[in-house]
Steps between C-alpha positions, in 0.01 A plus 500: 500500500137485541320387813410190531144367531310544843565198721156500677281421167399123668227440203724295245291610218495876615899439508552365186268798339732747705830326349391535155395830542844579661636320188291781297655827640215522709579628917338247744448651889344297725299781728533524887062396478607179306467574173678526168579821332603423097646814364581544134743695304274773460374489878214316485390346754298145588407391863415152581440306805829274577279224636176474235220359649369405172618324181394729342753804671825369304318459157333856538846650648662378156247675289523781664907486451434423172326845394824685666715334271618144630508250192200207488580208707600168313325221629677240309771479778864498464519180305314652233214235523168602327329514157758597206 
């Protein structure tokens, strides 16, 4: 069984971007200087602040997860709302 994710992400944003990473394969750490370690198959590795100070920190934390492999985010929500 794989761990589970860190308890002490508090961002909710930065916690949902860690659970679908999780959901991906990918390792999530939170670090003993409070931050985030992603890890992916290959070893990889992404560090992130766990509390962004910016709105900018969880949109530039997915990109970056992006170009190690974790699939483009769906913005149309779980209800499948959008164009289409």
């Amino acid at each position: 069984m794989k761990p589970a994710i860190p308890r002490g992400i508090q961002n909710k944003d930065m916690r949902a971007l860690a659970k679908e990473a999780y959901a991906h394969n990918f390792k999530v750490v939170l670090t003993s200087g409070g931050h985030i370690r992603f890890t992916n198959a290959a070893g990889e590795r992404h560090y992130t602040s766990s509390t962004p100070s910016d709105t900018r920190t969880v949109n530039n934390a997915r990109a970056a997860l992006r170009r190690l492999g974790l699939p483009p985010h769906d913005h149309r929500g779980k209800k499948g709302k959008g164009k289409g």
